[in-house]
DOBA-468252 format. One line per field, with one value per residue (C-alpha): residue number from 1; x, y negated, z negated. Coordinates in steps of 0.02 Angstrom, whole numbers, m for minus. Layout:
BEGIN
seq c(NUM; ...)
x c(X; ...)
y c(Y; ...)
z c(Z; ...)
% end
This chain:
BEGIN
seq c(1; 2; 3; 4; 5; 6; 7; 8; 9; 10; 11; 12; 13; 14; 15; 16; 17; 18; 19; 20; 21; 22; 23; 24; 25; 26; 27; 28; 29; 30; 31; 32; 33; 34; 35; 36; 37; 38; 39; 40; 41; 42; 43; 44; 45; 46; 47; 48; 49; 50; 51; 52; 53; 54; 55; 56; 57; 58; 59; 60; 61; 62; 63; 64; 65; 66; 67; 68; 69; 70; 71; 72; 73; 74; 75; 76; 77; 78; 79; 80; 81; 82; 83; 84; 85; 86; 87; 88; 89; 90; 91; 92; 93; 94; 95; 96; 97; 98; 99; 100; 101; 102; 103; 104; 105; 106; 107; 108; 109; 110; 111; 112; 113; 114; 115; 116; 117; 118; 119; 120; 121; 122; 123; 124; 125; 126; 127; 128; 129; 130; 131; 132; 133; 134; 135; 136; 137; 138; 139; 140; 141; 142; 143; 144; 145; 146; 147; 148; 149; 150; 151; 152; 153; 154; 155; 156; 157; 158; 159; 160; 161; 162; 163; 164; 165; 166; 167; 168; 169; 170; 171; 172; 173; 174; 175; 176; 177; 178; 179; 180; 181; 182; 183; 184; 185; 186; 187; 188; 189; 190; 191; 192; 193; 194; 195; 196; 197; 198; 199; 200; 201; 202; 203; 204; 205; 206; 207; 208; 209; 210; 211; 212; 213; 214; 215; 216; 217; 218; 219; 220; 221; 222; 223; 224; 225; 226; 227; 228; 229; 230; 231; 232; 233; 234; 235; 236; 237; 238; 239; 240; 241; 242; 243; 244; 245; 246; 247; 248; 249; 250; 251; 252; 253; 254; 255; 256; 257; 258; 259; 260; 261; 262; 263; 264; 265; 266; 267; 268; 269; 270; 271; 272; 273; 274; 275; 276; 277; 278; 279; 280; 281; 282; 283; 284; 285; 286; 287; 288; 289; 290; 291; 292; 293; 294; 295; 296; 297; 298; 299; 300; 301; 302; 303; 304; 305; 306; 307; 308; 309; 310; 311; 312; 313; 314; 315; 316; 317; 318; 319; 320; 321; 322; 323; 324; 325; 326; 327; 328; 329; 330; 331; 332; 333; 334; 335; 336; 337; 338; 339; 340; 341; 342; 343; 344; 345; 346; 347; 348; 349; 350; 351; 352; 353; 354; 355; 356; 357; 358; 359; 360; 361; 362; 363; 364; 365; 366; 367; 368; 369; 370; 371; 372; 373; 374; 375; 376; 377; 378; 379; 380; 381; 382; 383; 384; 385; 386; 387; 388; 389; 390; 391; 392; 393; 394; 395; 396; 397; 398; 399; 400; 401; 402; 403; 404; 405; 406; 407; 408; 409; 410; 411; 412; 413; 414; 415; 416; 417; 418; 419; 420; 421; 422; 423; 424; 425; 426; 427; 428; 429; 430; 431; 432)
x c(m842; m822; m956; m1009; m904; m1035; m1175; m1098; m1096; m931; m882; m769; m655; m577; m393; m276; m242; m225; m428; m450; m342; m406; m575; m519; m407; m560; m667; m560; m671; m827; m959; m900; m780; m667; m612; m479; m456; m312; m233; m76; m16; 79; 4; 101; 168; 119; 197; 361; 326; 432; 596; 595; 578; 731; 840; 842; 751; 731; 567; 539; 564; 396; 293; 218; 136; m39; m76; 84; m20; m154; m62; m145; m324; m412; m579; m472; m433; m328; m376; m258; m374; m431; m604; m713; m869; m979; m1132; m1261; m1425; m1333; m1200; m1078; m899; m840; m651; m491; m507; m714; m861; m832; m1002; m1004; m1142; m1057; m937; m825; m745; m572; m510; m410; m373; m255; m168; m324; m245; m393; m437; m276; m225; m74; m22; m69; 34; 202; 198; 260; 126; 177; 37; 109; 278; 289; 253; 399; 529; 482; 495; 663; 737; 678; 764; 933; 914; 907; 1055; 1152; 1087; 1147; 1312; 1341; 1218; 1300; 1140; 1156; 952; 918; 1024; 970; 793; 860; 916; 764; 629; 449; 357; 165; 77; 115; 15; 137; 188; 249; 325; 430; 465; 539; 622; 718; 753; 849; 941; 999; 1070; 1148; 1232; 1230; 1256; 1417; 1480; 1405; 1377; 1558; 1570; 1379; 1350; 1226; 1172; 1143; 1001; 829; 696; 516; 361; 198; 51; m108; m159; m108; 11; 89; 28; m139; m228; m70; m77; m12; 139; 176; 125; 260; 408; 390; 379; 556; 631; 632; 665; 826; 867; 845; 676; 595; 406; 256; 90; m87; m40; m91; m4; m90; m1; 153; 210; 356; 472; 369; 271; 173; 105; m53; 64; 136; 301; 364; 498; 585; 602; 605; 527; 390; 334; 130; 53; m59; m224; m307; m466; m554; m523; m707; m758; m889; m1047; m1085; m1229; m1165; m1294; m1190; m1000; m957; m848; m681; m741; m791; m929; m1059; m1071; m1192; m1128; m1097; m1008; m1149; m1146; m1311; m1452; m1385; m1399; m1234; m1115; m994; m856; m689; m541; m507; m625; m756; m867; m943; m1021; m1055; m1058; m878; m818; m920; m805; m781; m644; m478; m387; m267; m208; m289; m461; m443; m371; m525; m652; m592; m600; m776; m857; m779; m851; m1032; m1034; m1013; m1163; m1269; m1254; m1271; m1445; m1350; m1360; m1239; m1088; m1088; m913; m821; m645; m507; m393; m216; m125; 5; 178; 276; 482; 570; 735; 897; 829; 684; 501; 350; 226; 34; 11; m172; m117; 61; 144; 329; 458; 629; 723; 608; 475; 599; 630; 442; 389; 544; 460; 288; 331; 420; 281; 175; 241; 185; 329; 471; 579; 516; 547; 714; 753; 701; 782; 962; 951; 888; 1021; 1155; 1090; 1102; 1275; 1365; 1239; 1222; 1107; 1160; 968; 999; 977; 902; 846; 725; 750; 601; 572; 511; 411; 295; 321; 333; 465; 568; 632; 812; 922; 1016)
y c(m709; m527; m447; m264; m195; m37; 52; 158; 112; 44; 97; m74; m8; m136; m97; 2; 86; 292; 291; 192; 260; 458; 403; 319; 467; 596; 503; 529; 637; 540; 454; 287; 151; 101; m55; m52; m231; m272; m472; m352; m265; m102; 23; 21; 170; 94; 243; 163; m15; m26; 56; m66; m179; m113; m135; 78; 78; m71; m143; m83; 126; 93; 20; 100; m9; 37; 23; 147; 274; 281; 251; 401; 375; 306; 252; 153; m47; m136; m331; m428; m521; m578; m541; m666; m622; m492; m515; m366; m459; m485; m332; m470; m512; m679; m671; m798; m739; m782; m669; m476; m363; m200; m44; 36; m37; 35; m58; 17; m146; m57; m151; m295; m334; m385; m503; m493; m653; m752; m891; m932; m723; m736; m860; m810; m628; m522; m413; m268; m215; m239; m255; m462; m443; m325; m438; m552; m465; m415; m577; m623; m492; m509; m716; m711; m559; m702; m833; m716; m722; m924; m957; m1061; m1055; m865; m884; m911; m803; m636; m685; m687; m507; m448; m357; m328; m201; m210; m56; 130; 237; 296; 103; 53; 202; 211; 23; 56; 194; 107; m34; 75; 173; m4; m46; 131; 127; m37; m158; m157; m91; m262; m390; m395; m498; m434; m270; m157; m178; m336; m299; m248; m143; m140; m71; m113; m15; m38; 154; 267; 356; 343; 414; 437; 543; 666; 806; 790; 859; 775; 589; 654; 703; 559; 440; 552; 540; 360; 344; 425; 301; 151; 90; 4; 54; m33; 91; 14; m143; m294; m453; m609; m733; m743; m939; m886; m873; m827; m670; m640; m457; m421; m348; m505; m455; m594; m573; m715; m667; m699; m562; m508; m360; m318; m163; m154; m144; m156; m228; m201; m311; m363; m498; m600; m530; m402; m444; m447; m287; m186; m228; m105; m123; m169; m253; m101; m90; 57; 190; 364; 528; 505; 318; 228; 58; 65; m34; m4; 84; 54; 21; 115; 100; 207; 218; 88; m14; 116; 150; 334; 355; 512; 634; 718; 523; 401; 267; 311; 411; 372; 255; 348; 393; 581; 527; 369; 517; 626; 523; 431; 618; 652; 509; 532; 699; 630; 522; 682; 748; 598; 602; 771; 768; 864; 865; 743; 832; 756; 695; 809; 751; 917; 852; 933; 877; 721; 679; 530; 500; 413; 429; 517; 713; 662; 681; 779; 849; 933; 1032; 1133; 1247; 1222; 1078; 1065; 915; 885; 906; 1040; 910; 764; 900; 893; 726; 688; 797; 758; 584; 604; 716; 589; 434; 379; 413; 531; 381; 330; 505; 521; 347; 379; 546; 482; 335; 434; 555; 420; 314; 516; 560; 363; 339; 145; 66; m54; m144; m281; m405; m576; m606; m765; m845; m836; m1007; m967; m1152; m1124; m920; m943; m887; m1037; m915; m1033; m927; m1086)
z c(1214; 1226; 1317; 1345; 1507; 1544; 1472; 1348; 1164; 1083; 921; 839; 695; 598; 536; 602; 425; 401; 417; 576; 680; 615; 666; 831; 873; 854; 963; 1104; 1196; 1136; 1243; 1176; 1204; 1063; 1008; 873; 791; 654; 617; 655; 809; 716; 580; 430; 305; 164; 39; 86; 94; m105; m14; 93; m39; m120; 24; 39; 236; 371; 387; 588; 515; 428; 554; 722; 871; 880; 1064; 1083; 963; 1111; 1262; 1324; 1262; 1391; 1302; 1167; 1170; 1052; 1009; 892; 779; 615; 575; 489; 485; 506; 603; 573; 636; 801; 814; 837; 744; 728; 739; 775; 966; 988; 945; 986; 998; 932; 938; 792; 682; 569; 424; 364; 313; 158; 17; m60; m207; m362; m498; m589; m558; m659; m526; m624; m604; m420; m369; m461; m485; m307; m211; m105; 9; 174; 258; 257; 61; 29; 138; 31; m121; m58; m15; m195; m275; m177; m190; m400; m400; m299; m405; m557; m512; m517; m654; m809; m900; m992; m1031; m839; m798; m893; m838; m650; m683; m783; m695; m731; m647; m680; m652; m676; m544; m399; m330; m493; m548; m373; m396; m569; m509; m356; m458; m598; m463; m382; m555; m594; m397; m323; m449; m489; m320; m234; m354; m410; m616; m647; m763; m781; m953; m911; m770; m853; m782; m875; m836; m905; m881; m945; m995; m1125; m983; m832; m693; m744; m587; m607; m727; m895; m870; m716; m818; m963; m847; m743; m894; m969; m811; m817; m994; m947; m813; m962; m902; m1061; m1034; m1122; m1117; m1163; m1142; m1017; m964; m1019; m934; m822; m785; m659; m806; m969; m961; m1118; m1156; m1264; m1384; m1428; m1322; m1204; m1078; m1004; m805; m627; m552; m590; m489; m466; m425; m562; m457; m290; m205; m67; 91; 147; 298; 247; 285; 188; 50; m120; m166; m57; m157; m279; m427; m359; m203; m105; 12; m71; 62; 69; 86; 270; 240; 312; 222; 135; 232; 397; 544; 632; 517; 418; 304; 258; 149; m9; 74; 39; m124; m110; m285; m321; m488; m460; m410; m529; m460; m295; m209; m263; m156; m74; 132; 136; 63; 224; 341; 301; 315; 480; 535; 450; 537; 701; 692; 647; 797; 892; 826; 814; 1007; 1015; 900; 767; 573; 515; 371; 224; 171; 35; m15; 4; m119; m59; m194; m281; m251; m341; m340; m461; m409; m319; m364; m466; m440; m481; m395; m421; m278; m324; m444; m429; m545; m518; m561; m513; m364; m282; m289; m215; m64; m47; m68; 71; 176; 164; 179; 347; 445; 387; 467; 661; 816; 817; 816; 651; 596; 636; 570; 401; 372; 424; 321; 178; 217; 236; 65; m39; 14; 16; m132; m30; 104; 228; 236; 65; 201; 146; 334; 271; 118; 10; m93; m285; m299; m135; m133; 43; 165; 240; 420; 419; 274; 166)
% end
């Protein structure tokens, strides 16, 4: 049972996302004591999470320990736990570890993979929102090149070498992108008797373009840029049905593979709790201006996890790190001033800009005003994406094995560390 240690109020923040640790960072000097709870002990750079599913970075660059993020924060605790439920008549959690109380809680819980409700698409297609999720995917793409090579059957084995990327905002077009670029420089180099006609990258997305919250020309270029690197793309379409070998498109198309790749939509991750009044479209938790959840008092919500309807964002903000960052910031400032007896801000989302790669030298960018593609915009995305992540280690990690994979035009992390098993789509740890 976790009890209150003093008199001052604690502030619980669940997940240790881009929003939750913003907000815990700015209440550093608050009258408060912070409890930070995540079901995992590190803060993941999600951005990356599909070059590690390529094989491009380890695993470990991507991920930062969160009690090393506030080593020197003396009003901040760290408890590993899952939350189950949410407890508002009592201020209490119920978690794997007992019942935690809370003055103020903060939910930036983020979001998970939403298969739209297909079972069947669930439990074959691959997810990729967190670091377990792309080993897996990993191992599974490694495991059917392997399986590609010693196949008899020549229907099994173009399916083992066909891939289906579902979804075209940034994760899928990224995906697609690493995925042609392994075939154009890795194939043939590794996979010695395979050829790279024979390996087929396709991505299906359900809008008229790619790319949709880019700017039109950023949505063409990216779409021409992978054109160019022989990515067969399917616009306004849906998958129907994907059987773990079949996968049947609205447009009548079917494509016989093995891997079939989702990031065609997210939901938000919610404890139980929360009335159903409160869930917004997409399972987010409706918020106010201020991301109070509406009908409380005490407790708050941030990032994908959070619905803020308003006219400029009918659907709520989009579902991205700077909109989490910013309001993890904008509520650790209104705690200030709710202690201080000061009018609260309202949120308003600064939107900085977009960045998407697609390749070696290839991405585009909308920057305000400025819209640029190519390799300027690679330079850029590289850059932002490394003074983004958490520890100087990480930093320095990713830039020499990005600048180690561009001039060998190779990666030494295609490791198939556990062996992922296609009937369960679990991970069995002992490699066959």
């Amino acid at each position: 049972m976790e009890q209150k240690k003093n008199t001052r109020p604690r502030v619980a923040i669940i997940g240790g996302g881009f929003g939750g640790i913003q907000l815990a960072k700015k209440l550093k000097n608050a009258p408060v004591d912070v409890l930070m709870i995540d079901k995992h002990n590190y803060h993941t750079f999600q951005p990356l999470l599909y070059q590690v599913a390529g094989g491009a970075i380890a695993a470990d660059s991507i991920g930062f320990p969160l009690r090393r993020i506030f080593t020197r924060q003396k009003n901040f605790r760290f408890a590993l736990a899952d939350v189950k439920k949410i407890n508002p008549e009592s201020n209490t959690l119920d978690t794997d570890i007992g019942t935690i109380y809370y003055d103020y809680l903060a939910i930036a819980t983020g979001s998970n993979t939403n298969f739209f409700g297909n079972k069947e698409i669930e439990h074959f297609a691959m997810p990729m929102k967190n670091i377990p999720e792309a080993l897996n995917l990993r191992s599974l793409i490694l495991q059917n090149l392997e399986m590609s090579l010693v196949s008899k059957d020549p229907e099994e084995k173009a399916a083992l070498m066909t891939f289906v990327v579902v979804g075209g905002g940034p994760t899928g077009v990224e995906l697609s992108g690493a995925l042609a670029e392994m075939r154009e420089l890795i194939l043939m180099k590794d996979y010695h008797g395979l050829r790279k006609h024979s390996m087929k990258v396709y991505l299906v997305e359900g809008k008229a373009e790619l790319l949709a919250a880019f700017s039109p020309k950023a949505s063409a270029k990216a779409k021409q840029f992978l054109q160019d690197m022989d990515v067969t793309i399917y616009n306004s379409v849906h998958v129907e049905s994907y059987n773990g070998y079949l996968l049947k498109i609205d447009n009548g198309t079917t494509i016989l593979t093995r891997n079939v790749l989702w990031a065609a939509g997210v939901k938000g991750e919610i404890p139980e709790g929360i009335p159903a009044e409160n869930i917004a479209r997409g399972n987010r938790i409706l918020v106010d201006e201020y991301n109070k959840v509406k009908g409380y008092e005490n407790i708050y919500a941030i990032g994908d996890v959070a619905a803020m309807i308003t006219d400029e964002f009918p659907n709520g903000h989009p579902g991205v790190a700077p909109v989490a960052i910013q309001q993890g910031q904008n509520l650790g400032e209104n705690v200030y001033r709710m202690f201080e007896r000061k009018p609260l801000v309202p949120f308003k989302y600064k939107d900085k800009g977009s960045l998407a790669t697609i390749g070696r030298n290839k991405a585009v960018a909308d920057l305000g005003k400025l819209h640029f593609q190519g390799f300027f915009a690679w330079l850029v995305w590289g850059l932002v994406h490394i003074m983004s992540l958490a520890g100087f280690t990480n930093k320095g990690i990713i830039f020499f094995s990005w600048a180690i994979n561009y001039f060998t035009k190779n990666s030494d992390n295609r490791l198939i560390v556990r062996q992922f098993d296609t009937e369960t789509r679990k991970t069995n740890p002992e490699v066959r």
